[in-house]
C-alpha positions as CSV (number, residue, x, y, z in Angstrom):
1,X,-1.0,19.5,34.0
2,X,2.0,21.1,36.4
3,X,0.4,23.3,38.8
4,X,2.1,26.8,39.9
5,X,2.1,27.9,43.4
6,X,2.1,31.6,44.3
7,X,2.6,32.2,48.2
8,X,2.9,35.3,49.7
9,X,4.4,35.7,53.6
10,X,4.2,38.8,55.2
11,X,6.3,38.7,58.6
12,X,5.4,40.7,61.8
13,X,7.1,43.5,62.4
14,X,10.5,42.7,63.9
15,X,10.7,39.2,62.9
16,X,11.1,39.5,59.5
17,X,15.1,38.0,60.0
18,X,13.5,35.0,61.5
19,X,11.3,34.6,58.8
20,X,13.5,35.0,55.9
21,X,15.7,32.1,58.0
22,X,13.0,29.8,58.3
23,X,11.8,30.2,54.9
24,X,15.4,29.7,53.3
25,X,15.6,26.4,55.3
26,X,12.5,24.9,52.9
27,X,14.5,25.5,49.6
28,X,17.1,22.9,49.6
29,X,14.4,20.4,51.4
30,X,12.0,20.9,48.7
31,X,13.4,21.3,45.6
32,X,14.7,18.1,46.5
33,X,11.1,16.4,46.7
34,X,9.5,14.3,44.2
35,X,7.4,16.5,42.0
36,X,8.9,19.4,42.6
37,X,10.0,21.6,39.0
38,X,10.6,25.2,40.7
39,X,10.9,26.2,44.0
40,X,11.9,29.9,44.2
41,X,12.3,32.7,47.1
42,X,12.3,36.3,46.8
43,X,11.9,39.4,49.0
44,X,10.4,42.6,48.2
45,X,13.5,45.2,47.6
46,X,11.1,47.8,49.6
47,X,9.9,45.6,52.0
48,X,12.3,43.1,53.7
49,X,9.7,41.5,55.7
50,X,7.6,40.7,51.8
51,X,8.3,37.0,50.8
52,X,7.0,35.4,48.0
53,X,7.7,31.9,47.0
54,X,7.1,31.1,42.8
55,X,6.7,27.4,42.8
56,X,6.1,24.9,39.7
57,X,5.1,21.1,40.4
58,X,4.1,18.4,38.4
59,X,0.7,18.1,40.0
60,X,-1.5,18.8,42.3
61,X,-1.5,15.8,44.5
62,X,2.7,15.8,44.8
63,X,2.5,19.6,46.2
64,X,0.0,18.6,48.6
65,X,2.2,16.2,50.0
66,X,4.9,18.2,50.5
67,X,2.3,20.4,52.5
68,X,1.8,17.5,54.8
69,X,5.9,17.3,55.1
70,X,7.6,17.3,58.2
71,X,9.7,20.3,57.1
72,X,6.4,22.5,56.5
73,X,5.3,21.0,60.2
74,X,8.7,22.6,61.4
75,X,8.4,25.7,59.8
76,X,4.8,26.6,60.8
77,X,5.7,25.8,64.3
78,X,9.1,27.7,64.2
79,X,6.9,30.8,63.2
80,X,3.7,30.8,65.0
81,X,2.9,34.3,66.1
82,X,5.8,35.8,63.1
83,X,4.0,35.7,60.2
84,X,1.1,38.5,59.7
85,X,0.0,37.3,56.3
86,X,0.1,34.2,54.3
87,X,-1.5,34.0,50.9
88,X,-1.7,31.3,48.7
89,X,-3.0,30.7,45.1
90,X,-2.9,27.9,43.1
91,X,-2.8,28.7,39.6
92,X,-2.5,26.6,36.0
93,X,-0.6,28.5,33.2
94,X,-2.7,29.8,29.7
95,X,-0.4,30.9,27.4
C-alpha cells in the first residue's frame, strides 16, 4: 500500500530564504530515490516562510530510509535553529 507524506515546515522569522534553499536542494535528490512516486514542494502564497511538502512512496519502509539519508542529515543540520515548526503525518489514501 503506497504511503503519502504530508510535512509541514514553518521557518523562523527571517530565515525563511534559507529554508526555502535548503528545502529545494532535497527535490532532485529524492525523487531520484528508490521508492519514491511524488515528491512535491509548495509555499503558502500568504506566507513565504509556510512550506509544505506532498509526498507519495511505495511504502513505508522505502520512505523511512530516505529519512535516514545523508541528504536529510544535511538539511537538518543546515537548519538547526531556522525552522519553528515541523509537522509530519503519514497518511494512506480511502477513496
Amino acid at each position: 500500500m503506497p504511503l503519502t507524506i504530508l510535512a509541514q515546515i514553518t521557518a523562523q522569522p527571517g530565515k525563511e530564504a534559507l529554508v526555502r534553499a535548503e528545502l529545494e536542494k532535497l527535490i532532485p535528490i529524492t525523487r531520484a530515490e528508490e521508492g519514491c512516486i511524488q515528491y512535491d514542494l509548495h509555499v503558502d502564497n500568504f506566507n513565504p516562510g509556510f512550506f509544505v511538502f506532498y509526498e507519495n512512496w511505495q511504502n513505508r519502509e522505502l520512505w523511512q530510509t530516505h529519512m535516514n539519508a545523508p541528504h536529510l542529515a544535511a538539511y537538518m543540520a543546515a537548519t538547526d535553529g531556522a525552522v519553528a515548526e515541523f509537522t509530519l503525518n503519514e497518511m494512506t489514501g480511502i477513496g
